[in-house]
C-alpha positions as CSV (number, residue, x, y, z in Angstrom):
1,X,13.9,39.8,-7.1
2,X,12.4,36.6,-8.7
3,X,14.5,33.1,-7.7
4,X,15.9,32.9,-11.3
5,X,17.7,36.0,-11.0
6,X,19.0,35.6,-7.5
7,X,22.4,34.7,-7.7
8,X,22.1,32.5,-4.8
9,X,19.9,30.3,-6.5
10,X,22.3,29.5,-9.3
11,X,24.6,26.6,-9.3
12,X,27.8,27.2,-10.6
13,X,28.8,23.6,-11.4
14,X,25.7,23.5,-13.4
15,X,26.8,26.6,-15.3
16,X,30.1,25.2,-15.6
17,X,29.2,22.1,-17.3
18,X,26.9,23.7,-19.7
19,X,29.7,25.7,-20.5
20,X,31.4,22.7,-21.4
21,X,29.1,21.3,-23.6
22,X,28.6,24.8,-25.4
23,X,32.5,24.9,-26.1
24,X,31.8,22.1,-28.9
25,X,30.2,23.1,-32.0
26,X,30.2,22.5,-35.5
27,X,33.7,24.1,-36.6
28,X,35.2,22.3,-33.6
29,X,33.7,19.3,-32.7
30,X,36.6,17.8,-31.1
31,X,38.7,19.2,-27.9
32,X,40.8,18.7,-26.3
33,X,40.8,19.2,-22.5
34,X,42.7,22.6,-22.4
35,X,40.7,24.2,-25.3
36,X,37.7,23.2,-23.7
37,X,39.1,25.4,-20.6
38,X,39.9,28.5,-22.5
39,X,36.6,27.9,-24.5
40,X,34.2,27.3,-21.5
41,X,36.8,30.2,-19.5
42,X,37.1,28.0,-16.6
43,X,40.5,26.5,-15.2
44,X,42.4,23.3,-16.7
45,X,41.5,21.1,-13.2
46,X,37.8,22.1,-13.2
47,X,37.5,21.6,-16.9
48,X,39.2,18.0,-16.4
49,X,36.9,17.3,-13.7
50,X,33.9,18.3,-15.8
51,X,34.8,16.4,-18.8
52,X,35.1,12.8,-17.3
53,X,31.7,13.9,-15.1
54,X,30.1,14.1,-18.2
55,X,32.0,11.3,-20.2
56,X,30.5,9.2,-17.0
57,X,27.2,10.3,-18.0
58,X,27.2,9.9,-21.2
59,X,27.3,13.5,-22.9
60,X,31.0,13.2,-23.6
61,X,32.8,10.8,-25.2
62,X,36.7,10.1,-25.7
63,X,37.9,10.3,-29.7
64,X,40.2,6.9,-29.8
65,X,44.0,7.4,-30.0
66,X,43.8,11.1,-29.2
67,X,43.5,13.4,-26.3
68,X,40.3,15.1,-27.8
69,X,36.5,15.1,-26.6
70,X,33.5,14.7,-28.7
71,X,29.7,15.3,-27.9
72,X,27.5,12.3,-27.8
73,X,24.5,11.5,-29.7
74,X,22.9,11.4,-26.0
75,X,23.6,15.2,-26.5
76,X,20.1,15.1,-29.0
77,X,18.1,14.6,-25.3
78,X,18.6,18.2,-24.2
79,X,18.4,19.6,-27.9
80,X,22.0,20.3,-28.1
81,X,22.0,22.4,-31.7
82,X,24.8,21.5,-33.6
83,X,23.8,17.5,-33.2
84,X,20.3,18.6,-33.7
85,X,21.2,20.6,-37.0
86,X,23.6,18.0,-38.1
87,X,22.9,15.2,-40.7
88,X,23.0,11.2,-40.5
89,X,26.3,11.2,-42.3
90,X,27.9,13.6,-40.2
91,X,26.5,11.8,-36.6
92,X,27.4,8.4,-38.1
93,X,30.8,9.0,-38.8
94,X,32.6,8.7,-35.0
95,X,30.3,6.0,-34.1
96,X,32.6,4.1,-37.3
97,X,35.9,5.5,-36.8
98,X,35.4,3.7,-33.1
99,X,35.0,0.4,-34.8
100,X,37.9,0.3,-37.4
101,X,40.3,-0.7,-37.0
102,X,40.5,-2.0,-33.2
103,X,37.4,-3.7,-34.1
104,X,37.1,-4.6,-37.6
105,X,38.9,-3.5,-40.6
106,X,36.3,-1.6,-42.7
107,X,32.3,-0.2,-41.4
108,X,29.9,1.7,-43.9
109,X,26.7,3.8,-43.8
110,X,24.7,2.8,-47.0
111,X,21.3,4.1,-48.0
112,X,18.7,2.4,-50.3
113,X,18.2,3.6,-53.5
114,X,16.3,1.4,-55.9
115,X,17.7,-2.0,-56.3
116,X,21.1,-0.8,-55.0
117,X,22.8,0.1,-51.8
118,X,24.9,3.4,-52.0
119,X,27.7,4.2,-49.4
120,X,26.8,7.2,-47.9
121,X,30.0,7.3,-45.4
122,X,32.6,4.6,-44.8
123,X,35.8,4.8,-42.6
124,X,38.4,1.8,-43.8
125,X,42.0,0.8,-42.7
126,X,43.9,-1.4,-44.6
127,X,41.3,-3.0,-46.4
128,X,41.8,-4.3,-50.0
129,X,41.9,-1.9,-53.0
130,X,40.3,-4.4,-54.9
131,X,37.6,-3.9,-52.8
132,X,37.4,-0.5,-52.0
133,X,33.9,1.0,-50.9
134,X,34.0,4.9,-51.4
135,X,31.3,7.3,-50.2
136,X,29.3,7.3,-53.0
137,X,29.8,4.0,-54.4
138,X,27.2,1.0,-55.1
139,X,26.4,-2.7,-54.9
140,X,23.8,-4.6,-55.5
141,X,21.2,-4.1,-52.5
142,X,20.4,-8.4,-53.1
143,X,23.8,-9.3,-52.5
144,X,25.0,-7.4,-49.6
145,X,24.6,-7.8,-45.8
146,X,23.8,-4.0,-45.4
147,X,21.0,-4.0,-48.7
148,X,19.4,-7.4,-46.9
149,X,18.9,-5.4,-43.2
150,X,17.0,-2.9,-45.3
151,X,15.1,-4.9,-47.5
152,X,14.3,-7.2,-45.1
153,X,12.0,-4.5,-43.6
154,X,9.8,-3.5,-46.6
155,X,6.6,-5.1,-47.1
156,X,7.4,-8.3,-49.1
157,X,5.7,-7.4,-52.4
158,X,8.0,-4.3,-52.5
159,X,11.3,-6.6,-51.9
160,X,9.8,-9.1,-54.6
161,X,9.7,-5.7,-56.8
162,X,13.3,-4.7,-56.4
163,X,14.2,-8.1,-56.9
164,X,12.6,-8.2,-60.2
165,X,14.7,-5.1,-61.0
166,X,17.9,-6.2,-59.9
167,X,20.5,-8.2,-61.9
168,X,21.0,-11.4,-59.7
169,X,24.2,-12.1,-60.5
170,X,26.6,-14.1,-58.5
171,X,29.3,-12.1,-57.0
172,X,30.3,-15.2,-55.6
173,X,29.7,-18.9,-55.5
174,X,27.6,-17.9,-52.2
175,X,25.7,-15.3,-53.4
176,X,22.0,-15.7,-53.4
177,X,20.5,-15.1,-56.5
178,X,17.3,-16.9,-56.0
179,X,13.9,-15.0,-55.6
180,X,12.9,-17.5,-53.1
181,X,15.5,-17.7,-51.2
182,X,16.7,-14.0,-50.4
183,X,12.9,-13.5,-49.6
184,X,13.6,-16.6,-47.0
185,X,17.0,-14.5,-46.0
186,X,14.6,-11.3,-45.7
187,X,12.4,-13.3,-43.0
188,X,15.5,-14.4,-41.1
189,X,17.2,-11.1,-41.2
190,X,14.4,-8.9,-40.1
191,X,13.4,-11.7,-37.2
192,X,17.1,-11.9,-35.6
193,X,17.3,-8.1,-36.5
194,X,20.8,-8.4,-37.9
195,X,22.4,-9.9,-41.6
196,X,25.7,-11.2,-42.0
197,X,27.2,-12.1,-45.5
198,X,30.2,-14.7,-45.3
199,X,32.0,-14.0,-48.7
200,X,28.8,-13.6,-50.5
201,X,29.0,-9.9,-51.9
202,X,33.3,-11.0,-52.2
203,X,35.4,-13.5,-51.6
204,X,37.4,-13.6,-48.6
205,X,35.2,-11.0,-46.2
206,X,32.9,-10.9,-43.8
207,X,29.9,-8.6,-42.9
208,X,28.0,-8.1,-40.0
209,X,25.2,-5.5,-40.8
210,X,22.3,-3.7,-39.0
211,X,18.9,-1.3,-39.8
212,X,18.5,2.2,-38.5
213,X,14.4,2.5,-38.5
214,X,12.0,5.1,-37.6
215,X,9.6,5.7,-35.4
216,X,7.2,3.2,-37.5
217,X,9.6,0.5,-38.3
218,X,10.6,1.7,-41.9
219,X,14.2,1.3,-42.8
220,X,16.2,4.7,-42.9
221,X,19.5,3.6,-43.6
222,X,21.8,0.6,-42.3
223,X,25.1,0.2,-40.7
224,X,27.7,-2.3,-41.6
225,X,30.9,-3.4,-40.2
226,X,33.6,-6.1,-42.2
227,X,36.6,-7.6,-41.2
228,X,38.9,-9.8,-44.0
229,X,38.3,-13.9,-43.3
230,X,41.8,-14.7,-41.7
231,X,41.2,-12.0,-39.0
232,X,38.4,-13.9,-37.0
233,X,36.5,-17.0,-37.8
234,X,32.9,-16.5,-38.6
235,X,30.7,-17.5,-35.2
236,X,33.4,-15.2,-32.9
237,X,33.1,-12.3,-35.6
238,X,29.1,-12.5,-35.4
239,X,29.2,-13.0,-31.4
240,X,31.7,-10.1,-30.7
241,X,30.5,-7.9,-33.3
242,X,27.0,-8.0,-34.0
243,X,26.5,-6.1,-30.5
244,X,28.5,-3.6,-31.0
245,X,26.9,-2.7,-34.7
246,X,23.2,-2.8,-33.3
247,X,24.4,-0.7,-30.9
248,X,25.5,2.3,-33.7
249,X,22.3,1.2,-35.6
250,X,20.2,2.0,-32.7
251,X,22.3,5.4,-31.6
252,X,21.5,6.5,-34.5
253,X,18.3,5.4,-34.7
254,X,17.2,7.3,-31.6
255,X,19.0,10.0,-33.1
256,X,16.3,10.2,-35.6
257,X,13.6,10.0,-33.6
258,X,14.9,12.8,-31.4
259,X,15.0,15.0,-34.7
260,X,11.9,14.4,-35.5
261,X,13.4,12.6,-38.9
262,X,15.2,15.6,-40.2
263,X,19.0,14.4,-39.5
264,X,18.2,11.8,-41.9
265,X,19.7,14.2,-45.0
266,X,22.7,13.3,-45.5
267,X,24.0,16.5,-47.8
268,X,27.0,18.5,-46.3
C-alpha cells in the first residue's frame, strides 16, 4: 500500500481543517460556527477549535457585529477556488464593510476610466445624501483623492493627457485645477504612496485614499476611505487611517498577483 493511502499516514486534524475551509463557498460565504460543523460534518467543539486555529493564522476572519466567519484573501495562497474565481469587487467588499462605520463613515472601490473615476463598490453609513457615491457613479479623476493615487502612477505625459481632457473645475475653493500643480500633487502622491483630499472634491469631508498595482507598478484600481470633518481632525484621521487603507490596497493587491490578474473583472 503506498504512504498516501495508508490510513495511518493521514492526519485527521489536517482533514478536519480543510474541511472547514471547504464549507465556505460562493453561495455561502459567511458561517457561522454551527453551520460550519454540519457543513464540514464534524462536532460544534472541534469546529470552534478549528475556526479560531485558523482565524489565528490568518485563513479565517471574524464578519464585524455578527457571529459569522469569512475566508480571507490569504485563502488565494493555497488556490482556494471560490476567492480564486471571484472578482475585485466581490474580494473588496468585506475588507470595506470592516472600515465603516467603526472606522470611518464612507470607503469606495473606484476604477479609472478616462478622465473620471467610477465607483466600482462602496459600503457607506450615514453619510450625506447630498453626497452620495453609488456603485456606478463618477467624479472627476483630478479632483479626488482616489483619481490622484491612480494617476499619480501613469507616466506623466499620460496624466498631462487626461488632464487636458478633463473639465478643471473647482468643486471647491481647494480644489486643484491647475495643470502644474496636480502634476506636483501626482509626484507627492505616488512618493508617500497615499493621497488625501481635505474638502477638495466637497466641502466638509475628508479622504484618505490608496493604489492597488500589479505586478509592474500599473495602477489597477484604488481604495478610498472618508470620514465627515467634525468626526476627526485632519493629522489624526491621516495617522490612524492611512495604515489601515494601504493595508486593503495592498490585500488586494496581492490578491491580484496571486490570480495572475484575472480577479481584476469586476462583472457579477
Amino acid at each position: 500500500m503506498p504512504a498516501t493511502d495508508n490510513p495511518k499516514n493521514v492526519v485527521n486534524s489536517v482533514v478536519k481543517a480543510f474541511g472547514v475551509l471547504r464549507a465556505f463557498d460562493a453561495d455561502l460565504p459567511e458561517l457561522t460556527i454551527s453551520e460550519v460543523a454540519g457543513r464540514a460534518e464534524i462536532d460544534r467543539g472541534t469546529a470552534f477549535r478549528l475556526v479560531h486555529t485558523l482565524c489565528q493564522l490568518g485563513y479565517l476572519a471574524p464578519v464585524p457585529r455578527s457571529r459569522r466567519y469569512r475566508l480571507t484573501l490569504k485563502c488565494l495562497e493555497l488556490g482556494y477556488t471560490p476567492l480564486a474565481r471571484a472578482n475585485l469587487k466581490v474580494l473588496t467588499r468585506p475588507l470595506l464593510v470592516e472600515l465603516v462605520p467603526d472606522v470611518v463613515d464612507a470607503a469606495s472601490l473606484g476604477m479609472l476610466d478616462g478622465e473620471s473615476v467610477v465607483y466600482v463598490e462602496r459600503v457607506q453609513v450615514g453619510f450625506p445624501q447630498t453626497f452620495d457615491r453609488r456603485v456606478g457613479s463618477r467624479t472627476g479623476a483630478y479632483a479626488a483623492a482616489l483619481g490622484h493615487v491612480m494617476l499619480a502612477y501613469l507616466p506623466e505625459d499620460q496624466q498631462r493627457s487626461i488632464l487636458s481632457q478633463s473639465d478643471l473645475v473647482k468643486l471647491s475653493e481647494r480644489t486643484l485645477t491647475d495643470v502644474e500643480q496636480l502634476i506636483e500633487r501626482f509626484r507627492l502622491v505616488r512618493s508617500q504612496g497615499y493621497a488625501v483630499s481635505d474638502g477638495e472634491n466637497a466641502y466638509g469631508l475628508r479622504t484618505v485614499a490608496a493604489p492597488i498595482l500589479d505586478e509592474s507598478g500599473a495602477p489597477v484600481a484604488g481604495i478610498s476611505a472618508t470620514i465627515r470633518a467634525e468626526r476627526m481632525e485632519l493629522d489624526d484621521f491621516v495617522t490612524h487611517v492611512t495604515p489601515r487603507v494601504r493595508a486593503v490596497a495592498d490585500e488586494l493587491a496581492k490578491a491580484v498577483a496571486l490570480s495572475f490578474g484575472t480577479i481584476v473583472r469586476t462583472g457579477g
